[in-house]
DRENVOMAR-813731 format. One record per atom (N, C-alpha, C, CB): residue in one letter; x, y, z. Coordinates in steps of 0.02 Angstrom, whole numbers, plus 50000, padded with zeros to 5 digits. Glycine has a CB too. Example, Ala and Ser with C-alpha at 12.3 -4.5 7.8 and 13.67 -1.06 7.14 Angstrom:
<atoms>
a506604971650390/a506154977550390/a506604983550390/a505654977650452/s506424988850354/s506844994750357/s506455000250394/s507044997050286/
</atoms>
This chain:
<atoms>
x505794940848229/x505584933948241/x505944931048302/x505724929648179/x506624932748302/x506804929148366/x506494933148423/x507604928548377/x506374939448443/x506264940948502/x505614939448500/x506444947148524/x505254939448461/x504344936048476/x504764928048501/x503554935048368/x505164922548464/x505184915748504/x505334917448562/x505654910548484/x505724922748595/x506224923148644/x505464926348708/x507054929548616/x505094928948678/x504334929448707/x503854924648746/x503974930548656/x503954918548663/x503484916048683/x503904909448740/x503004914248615/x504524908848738/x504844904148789/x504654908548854/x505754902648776/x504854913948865/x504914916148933/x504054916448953/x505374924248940/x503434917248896/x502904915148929/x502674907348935/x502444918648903/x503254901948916/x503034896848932/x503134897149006/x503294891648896/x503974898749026/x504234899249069/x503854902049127/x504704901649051/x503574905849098/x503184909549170/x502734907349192/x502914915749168/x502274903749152/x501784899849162/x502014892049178/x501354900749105/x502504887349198/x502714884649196/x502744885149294/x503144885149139/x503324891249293/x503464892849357/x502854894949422/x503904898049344/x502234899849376/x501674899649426/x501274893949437/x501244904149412/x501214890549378/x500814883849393/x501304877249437/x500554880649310/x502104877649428/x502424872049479/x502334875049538/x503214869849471/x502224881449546/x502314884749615/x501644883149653/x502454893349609/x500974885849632/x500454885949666/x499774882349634/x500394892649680/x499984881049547/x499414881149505/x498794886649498/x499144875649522/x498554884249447/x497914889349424/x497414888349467/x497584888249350/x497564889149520/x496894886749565/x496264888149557/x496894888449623/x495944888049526/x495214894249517/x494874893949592/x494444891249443/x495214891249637/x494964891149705/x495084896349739/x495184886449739/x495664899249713/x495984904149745/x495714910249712/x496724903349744/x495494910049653/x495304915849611/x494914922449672/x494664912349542/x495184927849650/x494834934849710/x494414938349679/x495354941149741/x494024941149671/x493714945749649/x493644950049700/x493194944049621/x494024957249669/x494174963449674/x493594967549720/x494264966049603/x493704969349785/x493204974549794/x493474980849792/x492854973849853/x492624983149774/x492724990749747/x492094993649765/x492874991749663/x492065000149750/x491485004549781/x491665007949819/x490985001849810/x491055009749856/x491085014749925/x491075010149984/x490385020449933/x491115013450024/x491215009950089/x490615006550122/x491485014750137/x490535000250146/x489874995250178/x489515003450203/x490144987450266/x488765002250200/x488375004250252/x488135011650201/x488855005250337/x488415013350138/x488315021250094/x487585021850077/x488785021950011/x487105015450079/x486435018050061/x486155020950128/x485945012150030/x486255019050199/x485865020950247/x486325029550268/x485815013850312/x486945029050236/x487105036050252/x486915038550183/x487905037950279/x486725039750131/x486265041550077/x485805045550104/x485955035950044/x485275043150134/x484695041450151/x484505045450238/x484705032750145/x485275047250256/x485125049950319/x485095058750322/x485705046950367/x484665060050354/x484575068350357/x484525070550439/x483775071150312/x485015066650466/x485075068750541/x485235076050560/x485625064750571/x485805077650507/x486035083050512/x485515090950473/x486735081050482/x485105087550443/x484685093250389/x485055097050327/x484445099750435/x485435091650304/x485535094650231/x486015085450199/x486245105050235/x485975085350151/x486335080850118/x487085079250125/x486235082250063/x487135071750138/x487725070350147/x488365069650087/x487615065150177/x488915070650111/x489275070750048/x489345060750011/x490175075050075/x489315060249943/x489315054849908/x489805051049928/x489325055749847/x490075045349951/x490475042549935/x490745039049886/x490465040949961/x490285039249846/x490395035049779/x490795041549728/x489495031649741/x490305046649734/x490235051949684/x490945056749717/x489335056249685/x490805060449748/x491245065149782/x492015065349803/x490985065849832/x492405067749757/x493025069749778/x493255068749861/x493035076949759/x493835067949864/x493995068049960/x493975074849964/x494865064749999/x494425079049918/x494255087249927/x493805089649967/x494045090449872/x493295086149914/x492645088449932/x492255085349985/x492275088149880/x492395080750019/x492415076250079/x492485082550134/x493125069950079/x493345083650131/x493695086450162/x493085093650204/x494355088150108/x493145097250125/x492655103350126/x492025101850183/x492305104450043/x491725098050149/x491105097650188/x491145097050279/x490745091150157/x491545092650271/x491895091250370/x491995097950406/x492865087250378/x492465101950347/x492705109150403/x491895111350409/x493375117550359/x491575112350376/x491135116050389/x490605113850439/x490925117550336/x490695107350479/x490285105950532/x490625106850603/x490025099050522/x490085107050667/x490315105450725/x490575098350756/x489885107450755/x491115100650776/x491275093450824/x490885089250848/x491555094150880/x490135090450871/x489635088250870/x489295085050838/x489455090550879/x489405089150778/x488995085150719/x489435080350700/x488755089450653/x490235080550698/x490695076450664/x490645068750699/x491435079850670/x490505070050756/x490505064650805/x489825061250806/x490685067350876/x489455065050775/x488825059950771/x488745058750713/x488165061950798/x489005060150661/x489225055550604/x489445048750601/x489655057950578/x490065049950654/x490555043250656/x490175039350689/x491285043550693/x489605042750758/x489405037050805/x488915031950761/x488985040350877/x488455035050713/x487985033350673/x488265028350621/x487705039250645/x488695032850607/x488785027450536/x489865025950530/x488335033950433/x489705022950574/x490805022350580/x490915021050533/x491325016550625/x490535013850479/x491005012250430/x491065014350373/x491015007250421/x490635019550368/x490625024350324/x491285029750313/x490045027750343/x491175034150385/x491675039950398/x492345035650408/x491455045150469/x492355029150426/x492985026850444/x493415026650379/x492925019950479/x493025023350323/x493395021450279/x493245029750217/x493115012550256/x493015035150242/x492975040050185/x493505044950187/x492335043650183/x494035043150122/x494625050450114/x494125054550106/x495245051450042/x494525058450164/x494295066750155/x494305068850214/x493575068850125/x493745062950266/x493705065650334/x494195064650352/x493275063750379/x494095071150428/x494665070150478/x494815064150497/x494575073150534/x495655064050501/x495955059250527/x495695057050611/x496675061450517/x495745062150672/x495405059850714/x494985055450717/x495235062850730/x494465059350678/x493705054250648/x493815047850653/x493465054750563/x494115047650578/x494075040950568/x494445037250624/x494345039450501/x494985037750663/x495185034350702/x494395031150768/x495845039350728/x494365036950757/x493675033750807/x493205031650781/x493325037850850/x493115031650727/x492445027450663/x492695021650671/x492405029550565/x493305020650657/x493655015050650/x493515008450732/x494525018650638/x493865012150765/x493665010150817/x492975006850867/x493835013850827/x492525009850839/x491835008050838/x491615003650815/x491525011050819/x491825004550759/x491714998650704/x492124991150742/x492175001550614/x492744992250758/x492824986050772/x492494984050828/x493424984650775/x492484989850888/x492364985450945/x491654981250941/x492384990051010/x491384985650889/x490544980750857/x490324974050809/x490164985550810/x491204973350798/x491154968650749/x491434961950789/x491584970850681/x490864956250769/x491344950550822/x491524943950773/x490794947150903/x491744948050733/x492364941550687/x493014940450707/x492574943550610/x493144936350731/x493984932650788/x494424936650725/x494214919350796/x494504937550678/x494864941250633/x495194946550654/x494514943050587/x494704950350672/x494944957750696/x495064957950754/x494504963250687/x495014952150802/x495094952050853/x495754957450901/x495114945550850/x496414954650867/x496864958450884/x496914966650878/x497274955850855/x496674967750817/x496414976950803/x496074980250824/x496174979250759/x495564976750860/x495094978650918/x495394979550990/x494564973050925/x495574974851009/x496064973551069/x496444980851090/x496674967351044/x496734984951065/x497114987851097/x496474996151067/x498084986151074/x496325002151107/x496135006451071/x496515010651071/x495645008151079/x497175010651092/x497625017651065/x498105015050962/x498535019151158/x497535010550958/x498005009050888/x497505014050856/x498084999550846/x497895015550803/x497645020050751/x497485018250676/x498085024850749/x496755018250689/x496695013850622/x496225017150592/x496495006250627/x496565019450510/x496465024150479/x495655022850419/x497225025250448/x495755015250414/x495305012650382/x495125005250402/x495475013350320/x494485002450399/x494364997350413/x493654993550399/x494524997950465/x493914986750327/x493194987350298/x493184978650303/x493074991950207/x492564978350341/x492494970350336/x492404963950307/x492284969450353/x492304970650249/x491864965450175/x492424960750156/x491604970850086/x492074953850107/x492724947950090/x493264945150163/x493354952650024/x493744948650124/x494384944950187/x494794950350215/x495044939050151/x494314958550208/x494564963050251/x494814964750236/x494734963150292/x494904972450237/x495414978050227/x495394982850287/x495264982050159/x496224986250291/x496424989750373/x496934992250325/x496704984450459/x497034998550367/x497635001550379/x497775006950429/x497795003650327/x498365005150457/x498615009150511/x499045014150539/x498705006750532/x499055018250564/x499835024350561/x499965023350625/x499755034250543/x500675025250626/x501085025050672/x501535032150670/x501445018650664/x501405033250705/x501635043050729/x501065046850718/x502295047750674/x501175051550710/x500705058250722/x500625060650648/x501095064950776/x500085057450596/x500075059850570/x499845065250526/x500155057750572/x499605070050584/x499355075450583/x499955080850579/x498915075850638/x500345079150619/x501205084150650/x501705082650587/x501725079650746/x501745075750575/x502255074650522/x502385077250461/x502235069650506/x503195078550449/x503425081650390/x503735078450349/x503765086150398/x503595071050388/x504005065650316/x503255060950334/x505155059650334/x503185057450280/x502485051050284/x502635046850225/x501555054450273/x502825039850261/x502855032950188/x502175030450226/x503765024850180/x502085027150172/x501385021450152/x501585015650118/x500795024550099/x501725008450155/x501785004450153/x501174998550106/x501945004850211/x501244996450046/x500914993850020/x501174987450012/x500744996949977/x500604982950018/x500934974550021/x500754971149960/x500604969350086/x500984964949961/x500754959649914/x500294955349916/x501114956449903/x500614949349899/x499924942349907/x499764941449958/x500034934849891/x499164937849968/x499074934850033/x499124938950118/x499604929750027/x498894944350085/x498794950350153/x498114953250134/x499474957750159/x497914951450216/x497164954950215/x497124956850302/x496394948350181/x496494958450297/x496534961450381/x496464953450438/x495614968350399/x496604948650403/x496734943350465/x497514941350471/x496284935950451/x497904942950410/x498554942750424/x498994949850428/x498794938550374/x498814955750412/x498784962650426/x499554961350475/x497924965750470/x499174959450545/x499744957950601/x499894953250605/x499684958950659/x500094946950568/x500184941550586/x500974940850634/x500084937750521/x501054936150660/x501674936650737/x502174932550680/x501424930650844/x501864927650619/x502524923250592/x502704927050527/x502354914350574/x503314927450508/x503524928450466/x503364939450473/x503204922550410/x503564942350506/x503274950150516/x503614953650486/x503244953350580/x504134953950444/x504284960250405/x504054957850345/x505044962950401/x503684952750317/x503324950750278/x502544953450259/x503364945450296/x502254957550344/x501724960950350/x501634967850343/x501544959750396/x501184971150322/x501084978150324/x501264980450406/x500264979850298/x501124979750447/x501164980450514/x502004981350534/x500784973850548/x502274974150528/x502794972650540/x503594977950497/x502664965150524/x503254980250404/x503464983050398/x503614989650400/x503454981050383/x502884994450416/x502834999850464/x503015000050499/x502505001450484/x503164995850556/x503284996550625/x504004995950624/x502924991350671/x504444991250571/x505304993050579/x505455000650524/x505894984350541/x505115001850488/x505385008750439/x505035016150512/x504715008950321/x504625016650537/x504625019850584/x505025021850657/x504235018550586/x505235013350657/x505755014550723/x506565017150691/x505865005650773/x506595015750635/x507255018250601/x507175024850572/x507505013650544/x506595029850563/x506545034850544/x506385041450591/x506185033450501/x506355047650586/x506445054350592/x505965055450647/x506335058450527/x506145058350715/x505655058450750/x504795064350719/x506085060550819/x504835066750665/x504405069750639/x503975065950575/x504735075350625/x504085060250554/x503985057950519/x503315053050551/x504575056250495/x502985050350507/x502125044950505/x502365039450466/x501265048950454/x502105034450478/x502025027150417/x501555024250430/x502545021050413/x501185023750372/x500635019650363/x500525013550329/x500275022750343/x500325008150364/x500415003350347/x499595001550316/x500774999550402/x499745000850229/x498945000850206/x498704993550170/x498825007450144/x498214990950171/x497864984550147/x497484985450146/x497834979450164/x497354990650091/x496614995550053/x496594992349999/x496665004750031/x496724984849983/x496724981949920/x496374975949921/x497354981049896/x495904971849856/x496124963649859/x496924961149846/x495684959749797/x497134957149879/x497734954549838/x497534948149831/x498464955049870/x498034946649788/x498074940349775/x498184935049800/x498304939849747/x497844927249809/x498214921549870/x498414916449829/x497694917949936/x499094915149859/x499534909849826/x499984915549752/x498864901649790/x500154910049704/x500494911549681/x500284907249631/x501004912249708/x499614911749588/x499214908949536/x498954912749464/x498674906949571/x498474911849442/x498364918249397/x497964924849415/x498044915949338/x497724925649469/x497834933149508/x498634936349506/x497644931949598/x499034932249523/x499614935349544/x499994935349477/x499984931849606/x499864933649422/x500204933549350/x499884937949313/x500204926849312/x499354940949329/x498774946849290/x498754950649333/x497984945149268/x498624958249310/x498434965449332/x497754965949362/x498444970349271/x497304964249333/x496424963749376/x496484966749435/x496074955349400/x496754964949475/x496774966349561/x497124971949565/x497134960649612/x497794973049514/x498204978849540/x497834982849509/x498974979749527/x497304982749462/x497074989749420/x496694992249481/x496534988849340/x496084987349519/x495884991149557/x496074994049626/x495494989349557/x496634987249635/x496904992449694/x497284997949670/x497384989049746/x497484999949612/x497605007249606/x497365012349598/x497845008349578/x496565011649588/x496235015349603/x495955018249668/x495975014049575/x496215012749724/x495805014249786/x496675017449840/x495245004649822/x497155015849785/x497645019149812/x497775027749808/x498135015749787/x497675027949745/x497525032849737/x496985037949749/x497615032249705/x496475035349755/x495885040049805/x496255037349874/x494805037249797/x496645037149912/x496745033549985/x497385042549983/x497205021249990/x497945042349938/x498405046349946/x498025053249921/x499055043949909/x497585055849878/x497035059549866/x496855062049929/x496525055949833/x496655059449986/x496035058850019/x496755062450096/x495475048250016/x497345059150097/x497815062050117/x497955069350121/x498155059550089/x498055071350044/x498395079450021/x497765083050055/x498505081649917/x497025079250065/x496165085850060/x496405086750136/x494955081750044/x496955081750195/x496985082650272/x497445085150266/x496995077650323/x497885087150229/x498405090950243/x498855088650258/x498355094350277/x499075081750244/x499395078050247/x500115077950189/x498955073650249/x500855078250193/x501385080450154/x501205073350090/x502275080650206/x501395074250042/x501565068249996/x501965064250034/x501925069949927/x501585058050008/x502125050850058/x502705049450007/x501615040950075/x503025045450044/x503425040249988/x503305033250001/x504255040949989/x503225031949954/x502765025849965/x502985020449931/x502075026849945/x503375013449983/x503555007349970/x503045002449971/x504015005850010/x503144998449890/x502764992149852/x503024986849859/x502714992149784/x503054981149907/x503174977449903/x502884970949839/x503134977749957/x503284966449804/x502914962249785/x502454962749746/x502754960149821/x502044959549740/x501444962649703/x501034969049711/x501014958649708/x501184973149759/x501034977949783/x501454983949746/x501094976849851/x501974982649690/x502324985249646/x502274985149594/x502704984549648/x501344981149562/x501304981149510/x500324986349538/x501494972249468/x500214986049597/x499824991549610/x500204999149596/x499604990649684/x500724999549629/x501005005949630/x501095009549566/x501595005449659/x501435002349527/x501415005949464/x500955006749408/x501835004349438/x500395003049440/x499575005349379/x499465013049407/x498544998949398/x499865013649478/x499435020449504/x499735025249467/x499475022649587/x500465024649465/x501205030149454/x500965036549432/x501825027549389/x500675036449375/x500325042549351/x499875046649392/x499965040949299/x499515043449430/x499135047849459/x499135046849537/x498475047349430/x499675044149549/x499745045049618/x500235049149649/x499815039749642/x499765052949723/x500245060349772/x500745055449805/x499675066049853/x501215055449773/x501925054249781/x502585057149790/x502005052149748/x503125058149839/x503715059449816/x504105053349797/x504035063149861/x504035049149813/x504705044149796/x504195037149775/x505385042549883/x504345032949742/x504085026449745/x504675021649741/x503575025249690/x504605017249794/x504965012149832/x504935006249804/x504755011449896/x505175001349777/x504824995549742/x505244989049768/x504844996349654/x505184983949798/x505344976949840/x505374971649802/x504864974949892/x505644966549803/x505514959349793/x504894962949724/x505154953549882/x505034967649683/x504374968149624/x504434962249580/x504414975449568/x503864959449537/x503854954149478/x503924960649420/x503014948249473/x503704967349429/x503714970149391/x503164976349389/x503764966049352/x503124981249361/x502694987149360/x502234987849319/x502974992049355/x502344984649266/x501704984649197/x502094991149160/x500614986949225/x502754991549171/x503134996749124/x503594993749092/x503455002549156/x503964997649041/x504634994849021/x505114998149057/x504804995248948/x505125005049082/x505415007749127/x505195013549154/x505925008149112/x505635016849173/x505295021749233/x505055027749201/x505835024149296/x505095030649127/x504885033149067/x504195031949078/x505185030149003/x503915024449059/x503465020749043/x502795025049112/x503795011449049/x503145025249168/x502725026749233/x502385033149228/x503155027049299/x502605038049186/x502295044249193/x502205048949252/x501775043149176/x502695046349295/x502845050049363/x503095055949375/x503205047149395/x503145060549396/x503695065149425/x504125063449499/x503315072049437/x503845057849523/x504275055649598/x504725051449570/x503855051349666/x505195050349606/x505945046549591/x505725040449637/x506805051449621/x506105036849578/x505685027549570/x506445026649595/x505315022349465/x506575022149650/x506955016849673/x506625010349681/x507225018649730/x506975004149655/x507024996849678/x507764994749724/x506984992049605/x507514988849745/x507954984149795/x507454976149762/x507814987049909/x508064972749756/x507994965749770/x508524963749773/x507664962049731/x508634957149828/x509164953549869/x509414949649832/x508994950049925/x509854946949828/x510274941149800/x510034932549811/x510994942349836/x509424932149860/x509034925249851/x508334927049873/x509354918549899/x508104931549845/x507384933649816/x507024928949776/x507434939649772/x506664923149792/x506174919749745/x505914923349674/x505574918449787/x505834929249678/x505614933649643/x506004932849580/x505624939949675/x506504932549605/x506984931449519/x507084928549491/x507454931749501/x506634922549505/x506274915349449/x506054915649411/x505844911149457/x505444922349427/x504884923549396/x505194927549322/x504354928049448/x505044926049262/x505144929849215/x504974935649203/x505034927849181/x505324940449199/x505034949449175/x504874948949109/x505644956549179/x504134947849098/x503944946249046/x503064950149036/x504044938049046/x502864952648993/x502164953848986/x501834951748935/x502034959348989/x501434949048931/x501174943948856/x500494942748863/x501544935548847/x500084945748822/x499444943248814/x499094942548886/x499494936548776/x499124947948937/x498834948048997/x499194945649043/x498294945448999/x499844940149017/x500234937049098/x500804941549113/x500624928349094/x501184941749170/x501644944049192/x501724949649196/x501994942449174/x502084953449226/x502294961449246/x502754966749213/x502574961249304/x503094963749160/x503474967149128/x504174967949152/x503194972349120/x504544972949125/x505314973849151/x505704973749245/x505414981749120/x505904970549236/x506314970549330/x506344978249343/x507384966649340/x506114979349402/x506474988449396/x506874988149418/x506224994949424/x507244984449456/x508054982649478/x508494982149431/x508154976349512/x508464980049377/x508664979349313/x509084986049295/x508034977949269/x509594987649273/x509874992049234/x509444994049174/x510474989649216/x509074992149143/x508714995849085/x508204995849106/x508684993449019/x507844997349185/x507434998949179/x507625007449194/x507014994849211/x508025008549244/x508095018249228/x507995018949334/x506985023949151/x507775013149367/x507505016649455/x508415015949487/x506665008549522/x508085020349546/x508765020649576/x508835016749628/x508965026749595/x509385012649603/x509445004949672/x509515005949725/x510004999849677/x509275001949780/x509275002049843/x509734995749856/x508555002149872/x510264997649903/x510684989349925/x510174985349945/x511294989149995/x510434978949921/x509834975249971/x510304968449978/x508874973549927/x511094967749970/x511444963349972/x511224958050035/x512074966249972/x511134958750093/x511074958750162/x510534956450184/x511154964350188/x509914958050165/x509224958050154/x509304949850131/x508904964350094/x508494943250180/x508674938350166/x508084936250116/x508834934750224/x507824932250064/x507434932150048/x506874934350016/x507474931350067/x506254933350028/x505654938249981/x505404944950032/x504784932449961/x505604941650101/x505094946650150/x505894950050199/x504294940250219/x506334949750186/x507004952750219/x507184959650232/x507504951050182/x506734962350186/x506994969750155/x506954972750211/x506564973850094/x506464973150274/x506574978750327/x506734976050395/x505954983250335/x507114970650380/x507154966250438/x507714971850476/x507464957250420/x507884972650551/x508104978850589/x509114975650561/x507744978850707/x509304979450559/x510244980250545/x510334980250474/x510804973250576/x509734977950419/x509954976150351/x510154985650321/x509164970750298/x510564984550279/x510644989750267/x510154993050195/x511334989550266/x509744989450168/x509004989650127/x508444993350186/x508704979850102/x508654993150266/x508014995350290/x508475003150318/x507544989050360/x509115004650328/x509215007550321/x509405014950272/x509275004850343/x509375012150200/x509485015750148/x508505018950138/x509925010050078/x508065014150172/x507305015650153/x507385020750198/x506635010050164/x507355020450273/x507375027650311/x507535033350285/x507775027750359/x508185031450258/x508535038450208/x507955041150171/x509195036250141/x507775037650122/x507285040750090/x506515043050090/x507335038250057/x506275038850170/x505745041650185/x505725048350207/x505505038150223/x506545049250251/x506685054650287/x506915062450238/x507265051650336/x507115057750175/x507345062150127/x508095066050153/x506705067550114/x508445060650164/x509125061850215/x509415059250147/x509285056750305/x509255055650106/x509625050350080/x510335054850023/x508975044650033/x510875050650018/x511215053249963/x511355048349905/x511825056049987/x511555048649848/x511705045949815/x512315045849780/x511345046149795/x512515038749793/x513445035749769/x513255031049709/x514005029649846/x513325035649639/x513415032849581/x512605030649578/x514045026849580/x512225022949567/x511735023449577/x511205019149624/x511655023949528/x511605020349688/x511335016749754/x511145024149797/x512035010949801/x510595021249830/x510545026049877/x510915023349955/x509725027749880/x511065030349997/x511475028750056/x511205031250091/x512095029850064/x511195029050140/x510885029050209/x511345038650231/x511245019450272/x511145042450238/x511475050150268/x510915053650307/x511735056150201/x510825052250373/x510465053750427/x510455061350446/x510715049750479/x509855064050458/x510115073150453/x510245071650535/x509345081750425/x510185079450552/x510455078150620/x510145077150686/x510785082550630/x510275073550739/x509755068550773/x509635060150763/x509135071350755/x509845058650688/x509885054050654/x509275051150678/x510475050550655/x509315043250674/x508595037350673/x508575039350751/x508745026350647/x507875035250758/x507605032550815/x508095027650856/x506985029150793/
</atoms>
């Protein structure tokens, strides 16, 4: 009886704290996209090549994969020219590809949104879907060559118009790719992904799973679609709500390490709960907003146990240094240095922090 009262306070509490924070906006409410990628009935339907195209709905990336080797460069390229947003956004195909599906796609699209992602064409953009409020993601290094690869997953209020935003940037997928890459292994990739809906504001999207169930499904066909290119298992940091995606995925996501930020929580009680074989580390800072929020799960609200927490079982990351909700990879903190460690798989461990131990050559 007391821990059901001790329940139902911390779900007043929680609900208390999302509604002083942002309210129930139903304005803000998202609904989740899902499916195959814009444009799958007219590539359905196309027999340019003289035999059937692989499903996007239906078909494995494997089997993506498969089908690609077995065409000419010719044919691969008149796939992408035909139908970019198809091949852009399908695990399986070549990475080249899609960089240039991708590319197409934007320079054809004239929403001021994408404006900046268009703008430059040596960016590498791995996916890119226009539907709602946009989804992108981008790599940085070679990640065809690379023998280390993280995948950067975000939280609220990121979509492909704030992707790159210039205010607040280690707060962004972009911004945080772009400092865990300059601090990591000259052989190493990071991908910075917003293959998700998230949530806006800080309402009942962001107090319920809905959004993380399906972005864990599109995470997981995304790291899937990775292993069919030959691509190493990533390790892959969750920021935020982007740590309650990671952990609907845990079970079935190509992982070595999972990274977890500023989390509200995983939808576990601990790292047991995840069904993983990759080694679960958290970090959260000492004035993290985040630690308002109650670790609480009740009748559909909240995220469950802190994984920073001692009973939850992950292995801490310092994050003393680190300022705030969006601090964690800001350049000197020693939270963006202990992440290198472990993207690079340099890292050692003192008791139960991880430490920054650079192989040789060290960072960038």
């Amino acid at each position: 009886m007391r821990r059901y009262a001790r329940t139902l306070v911390a779900v007043a509490l929680a609900t208390t704290v999302v509604a002083g924070t942002a309210g129930w906006a139903s304005g803000n409410a998202q609904h989740a996209l899902t499916g195959p990628p814009p444009g799958t009935a007219a590539w359905r339907s196309d027999h340019v090549l003289g035999r059937e195209l692989p499903d996007p709905a239906r078909d494995t990336p494997a089997q993506v994969a498969l089908f690609f080797r077995g065409l000419s460069e010719k044919d691969r390229r008149t796939l992408a020219v035909r139908h970019p947003l198809v091949v852009g956004n399908l695990d399986g195909a070549p990475l080249e590809l899609r960089y240039l599906a991708n590319a197409l796609a934007l320079k054809a699209d004239p929403d001021p949104r994408y404006a900046s992602l268009a703008a430059d064409p040596q960016r590498q953009i791995l996916a890119f879907d226009p539907r709602g409020r946009g989804q992108v993601a981008e790599v940085f290094g070679d990640l065809s060559t690379a023998h280390r690869v993280s995948v950067v997953v975000p939280g609220s209020d990121i979509d492909a118009g704030t992707f790159d935003r210039t205010n607040d940037v280690y707060g962004t997928p972009v911004g945080m790719a772009k400092s865990l890459y300059a601090q990591t292994g000259r052989d190493s990739a990071v991908i910075a992904w917003a293959g998700y809906t998230t949530p806006v504001g800080v309402g009942v999207d962001a107090a319920t799973g809905s959004l993380a169930e399906a972005g864990a499904d599109r995470l997981t066909r995304f790291t899937d679609g990775l292993a069919a290119d030959g691509v190493p298992a990533p390790v892959v940091f969750c920021h935020s709500y982007g740590s309650v995606v990671c952990g609907l995925a845990a079970s079935r996501l190509r992982a070595t390490d999972l990274v977890v930020l500023g989390s509200p929580g995983m939808r576990a009680d601990d790292v047991g709960d995840l069904h993983t074989g990759a080694r679960v580390w958290a970090a959260k800072d000492p004035d993290d907003w985040i630690d308002d929020v109650p670790n609480v799960e009740f009748a559909g609200l909240g995220h469950g146990e802190d994984p920073a927490s001692a009973a939850f079982g992950a292995r801490r990351v310092p994050a003393e240094d680190a300022h705030g909700h969006t601090g964690y990879f800001a350049p000197g903190t020693e939270s963006l240095r202990a992440f290198a460690a472990i993207a690079d798989g340099t890292f050692a461990v003192d008791g139960p922090y991880a430490v920054a131990s650079y192989a040789e050559g060290g960072p960038r």
